[in-house]
C-alpha positions in Angstrom: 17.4 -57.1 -60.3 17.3 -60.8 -61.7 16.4 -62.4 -58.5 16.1 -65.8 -59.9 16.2 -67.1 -63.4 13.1 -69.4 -63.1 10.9 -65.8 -65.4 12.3 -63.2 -67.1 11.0 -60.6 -65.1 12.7 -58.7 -62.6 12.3 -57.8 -58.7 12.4 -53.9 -58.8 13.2 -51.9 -55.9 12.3 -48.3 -57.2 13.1 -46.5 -54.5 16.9 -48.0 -54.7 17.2 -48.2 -58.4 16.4 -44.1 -58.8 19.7 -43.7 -55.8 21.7 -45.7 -57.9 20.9 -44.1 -60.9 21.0 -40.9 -59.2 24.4 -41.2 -57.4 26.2 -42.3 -60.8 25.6 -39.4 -62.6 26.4 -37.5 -59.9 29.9 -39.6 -59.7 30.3 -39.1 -63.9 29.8 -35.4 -63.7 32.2 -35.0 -61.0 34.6 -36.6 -63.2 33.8 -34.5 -66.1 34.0 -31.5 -64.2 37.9 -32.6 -63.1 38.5 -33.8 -66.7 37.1 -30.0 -67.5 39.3 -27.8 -65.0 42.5 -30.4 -66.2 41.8 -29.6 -69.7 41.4 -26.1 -69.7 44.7 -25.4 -67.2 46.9 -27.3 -69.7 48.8 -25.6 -72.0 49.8 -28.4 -74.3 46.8 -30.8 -75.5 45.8 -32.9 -78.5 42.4 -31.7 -78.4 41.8 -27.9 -78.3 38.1 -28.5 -79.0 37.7 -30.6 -76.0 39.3 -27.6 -74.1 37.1 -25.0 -75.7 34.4 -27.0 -75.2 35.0 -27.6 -72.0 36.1 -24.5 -70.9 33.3 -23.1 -71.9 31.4 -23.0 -68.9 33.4 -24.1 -65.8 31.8 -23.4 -63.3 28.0 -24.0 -64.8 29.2 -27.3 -66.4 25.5 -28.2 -67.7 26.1 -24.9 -69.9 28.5 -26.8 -71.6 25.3 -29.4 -73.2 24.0 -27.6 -76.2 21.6 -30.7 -76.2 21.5 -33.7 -73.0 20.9 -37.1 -73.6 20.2 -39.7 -71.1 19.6 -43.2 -70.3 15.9 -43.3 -70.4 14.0 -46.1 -68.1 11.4 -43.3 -67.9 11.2 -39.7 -69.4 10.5 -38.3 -65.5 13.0 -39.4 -64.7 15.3 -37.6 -67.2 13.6 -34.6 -66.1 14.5 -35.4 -62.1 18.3 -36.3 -63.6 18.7 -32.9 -65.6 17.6 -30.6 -62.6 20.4 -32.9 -60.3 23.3 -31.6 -62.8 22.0 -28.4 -61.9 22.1 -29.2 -58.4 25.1 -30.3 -58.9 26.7 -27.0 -60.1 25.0 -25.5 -57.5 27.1 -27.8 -54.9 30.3 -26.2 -57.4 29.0 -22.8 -56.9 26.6 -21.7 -53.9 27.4 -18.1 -54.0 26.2 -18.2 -57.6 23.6 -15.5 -58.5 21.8 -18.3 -59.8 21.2 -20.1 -56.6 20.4 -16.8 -54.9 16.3 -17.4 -53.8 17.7 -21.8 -52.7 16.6 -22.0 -49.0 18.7 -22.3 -46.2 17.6 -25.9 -45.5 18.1 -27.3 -48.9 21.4 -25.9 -48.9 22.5 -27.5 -45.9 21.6 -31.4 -46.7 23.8 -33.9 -46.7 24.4 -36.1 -49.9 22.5 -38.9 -49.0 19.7 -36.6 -47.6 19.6 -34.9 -50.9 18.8 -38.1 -52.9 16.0 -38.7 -50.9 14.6 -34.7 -50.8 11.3 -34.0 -52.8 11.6 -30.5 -52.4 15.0 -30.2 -53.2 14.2 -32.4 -56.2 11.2 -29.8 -57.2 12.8 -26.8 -57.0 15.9 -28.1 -59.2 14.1 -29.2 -61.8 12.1 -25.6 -61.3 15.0 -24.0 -62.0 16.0 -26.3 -65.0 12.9 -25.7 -66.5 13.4 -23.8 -69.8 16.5 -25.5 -70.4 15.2 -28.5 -70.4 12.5 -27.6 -72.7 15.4 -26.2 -75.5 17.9 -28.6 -74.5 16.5 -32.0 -73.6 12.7 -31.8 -74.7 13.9 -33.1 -78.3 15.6 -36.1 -77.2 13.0 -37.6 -74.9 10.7 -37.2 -78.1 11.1 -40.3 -79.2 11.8 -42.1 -76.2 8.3 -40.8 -75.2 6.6 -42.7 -77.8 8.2 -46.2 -77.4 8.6 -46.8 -73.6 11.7 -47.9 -72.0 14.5 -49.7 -74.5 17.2 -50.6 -71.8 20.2 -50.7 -73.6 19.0 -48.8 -76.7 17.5 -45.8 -74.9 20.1 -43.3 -74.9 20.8 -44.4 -78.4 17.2 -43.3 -79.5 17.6 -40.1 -77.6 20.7 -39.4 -79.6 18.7 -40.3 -83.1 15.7 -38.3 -81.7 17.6 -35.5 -81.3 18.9 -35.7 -84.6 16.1 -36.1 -86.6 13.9 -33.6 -84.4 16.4 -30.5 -84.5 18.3 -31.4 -88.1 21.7 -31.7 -89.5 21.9 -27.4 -90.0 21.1 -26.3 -86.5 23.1 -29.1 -85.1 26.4 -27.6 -86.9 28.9 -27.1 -84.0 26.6 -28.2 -81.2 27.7 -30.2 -78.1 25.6 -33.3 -77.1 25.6 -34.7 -73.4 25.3 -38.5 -73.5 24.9 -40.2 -70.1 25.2 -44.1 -70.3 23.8 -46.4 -67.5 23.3 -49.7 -67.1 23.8 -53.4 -65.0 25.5 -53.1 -62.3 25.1 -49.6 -62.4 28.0 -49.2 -64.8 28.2 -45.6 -66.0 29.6 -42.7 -68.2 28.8 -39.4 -68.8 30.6 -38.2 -72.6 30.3 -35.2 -75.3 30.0 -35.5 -79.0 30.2 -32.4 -81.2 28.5 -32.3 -84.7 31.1 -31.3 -86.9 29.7 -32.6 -90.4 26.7 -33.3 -92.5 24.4 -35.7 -90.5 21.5 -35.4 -92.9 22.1 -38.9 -94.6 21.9 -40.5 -90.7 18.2 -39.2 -90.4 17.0 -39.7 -93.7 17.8 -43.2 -93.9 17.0 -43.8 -90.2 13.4 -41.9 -90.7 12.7 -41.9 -87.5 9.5 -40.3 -87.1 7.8 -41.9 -90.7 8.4 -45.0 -89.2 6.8 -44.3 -85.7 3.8 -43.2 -87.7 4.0 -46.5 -89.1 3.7 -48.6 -85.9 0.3 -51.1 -85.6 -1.8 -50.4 -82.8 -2.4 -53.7 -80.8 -5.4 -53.9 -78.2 -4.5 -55.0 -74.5 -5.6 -58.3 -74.9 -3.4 -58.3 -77.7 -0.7 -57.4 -75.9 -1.6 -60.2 -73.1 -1.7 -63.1 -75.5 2.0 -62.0 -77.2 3.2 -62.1 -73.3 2.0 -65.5 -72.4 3.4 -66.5 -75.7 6.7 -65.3 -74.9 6.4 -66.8 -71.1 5.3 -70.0 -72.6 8.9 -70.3 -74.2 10.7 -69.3 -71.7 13.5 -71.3 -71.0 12.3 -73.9 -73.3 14.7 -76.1 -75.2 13.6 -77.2 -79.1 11.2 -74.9 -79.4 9.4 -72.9 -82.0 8.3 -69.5 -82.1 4.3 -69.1 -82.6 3.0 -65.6 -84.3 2.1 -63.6 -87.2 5.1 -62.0 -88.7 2.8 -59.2 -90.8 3.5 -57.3 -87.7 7.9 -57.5 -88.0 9.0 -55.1 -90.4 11.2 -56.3 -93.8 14.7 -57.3 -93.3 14.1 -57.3 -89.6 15.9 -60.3 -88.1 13.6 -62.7 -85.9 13.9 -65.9 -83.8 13.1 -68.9 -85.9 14.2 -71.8 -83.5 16.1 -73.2 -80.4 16.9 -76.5 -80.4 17.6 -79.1 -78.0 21.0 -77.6 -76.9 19.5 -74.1 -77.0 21.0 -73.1 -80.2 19.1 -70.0 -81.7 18.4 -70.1 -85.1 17.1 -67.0 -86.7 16.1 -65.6 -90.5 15.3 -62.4 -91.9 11.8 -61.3 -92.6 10.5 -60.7 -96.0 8.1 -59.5 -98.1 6.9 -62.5 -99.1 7.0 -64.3 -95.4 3.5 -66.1 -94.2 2.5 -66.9 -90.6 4.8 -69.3 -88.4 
């Protein structure tokens, strides 16, 4: 939460923010699972691969995810939000053989009880175990390695899972994407690889270029933050710092002027310090 727009940094209630996140996936993959039984009962569509797809696996709708991206603040938490779709099938489906071993008492919570359960959190993801580890494992690769992107995050799960698996194994394969963000805006969609998408990972070279990254002390790290809080909110003002460290043809802040108009140019080769 923005509380107040004197710094840039936000008031977190964790606690809140994991419910939230929590309860909208479970709101998108109720409405997937409606879009799923409407699909697959109608005998006229436009889109029999949406109904094969998701047909596939009615009543254990995560079997529909070959692969399962998500919005990634954290890669535990991705973890926690893969074993609640299982949860959630279970909630479709108690009598499932599946479910068989669940104990009475975590069967028997009520909704809001079972956002807040730590046992009924552990044993889910328990029992998503090894499909996270073949279905989700190779798109929190690269998230793993750059921290939390915000907007971009389930974006770099998607390329993560692209370059990690390859364009051949992906033939035909369906990929969860779950999509969070202010206001706790959501939506929970499929995309199914249907073509070549080797041209996507070699010119993204995702991994090449995460080998490629400059290691920067802590104290490092501390200066470029008070740097950046020193211009906060600052009108005619100049960006300070070495650009060896921005890729080429990256775009950067040059200036804001008095009127807080952004100026900014693209970094090449032959840029020097600023």
């Amino acid at each position: 939460m923005q509380a107040h727009m004197k710094s840039e940094y936000p008031v977190v209630n964790g606690h809140l923010s994991i419910s939230c996140y929590m309860s909208a996936l479970d709101g998108c993959y109720a409405e997937l699972r409606k879009n799923a039984a409407r699909l697959a009962n109608s005998a006229k569509t436009s889109y029999p691969e949406a109904v094969a797809i998701l047909a596939r696996e009615r009543q254990s709708l995560i079997n529909v995810f070959d692969f399962m991206a998500f919005h990634t603040p954290n890669c535990k938490l991705v973890s926690k939000s893969y074993g609640r779709l299982l949860y959630n099938d279970f909630l479709n489906d108690k009598s499932s053989a599946e479910f068989a071993s669940l104990p009475q008492p975590l069967r028997d919570l009520s909704y809001e009880e079972s956002l807040k359960s730590k046992e009924l959190e552990k044993t889910f993801l328990e029992l998503s175990k090894q499909r996270f580890i073949s279905r989700v494992e190779s798109c929190i690769r690269a998230p793993s390695m750059c921290g939390n992107m915000y907007t971009a995050s389930l974006y770099c799960s998607l390329i993560s899972v692209l370059s990690h698996v390859g364009s051949d194994a992906l033939q035909g394969k369906t990929i969860g994407m779950f999509s969070y963000g202010s206001g706790i805006a959501s939506t929970l969609f499929t995309l199914q690889v249907v073509g070549d998408v080797s041209s996507i990972i070699d010119n993204i070279d995702l991994f090449a270029r995460l080998k490629a990254r400059r290691v920067a002390s802590p104290q490092g790290y501390e200066q470029a933050c008070k740097m950046r809080e020193a211009g906060y909110g600052v009108a005619n003002f100049t960006p300070r710092g070495d650009l060896a460290s921005i890729g080429d043809g990256v775009y950067y802040l040059e200036h804001i002027d008095e009127q807080y108009r952004r100026t900014y140019a693209v970094k090449s080769s032959t840029a020097n310090e600023t």
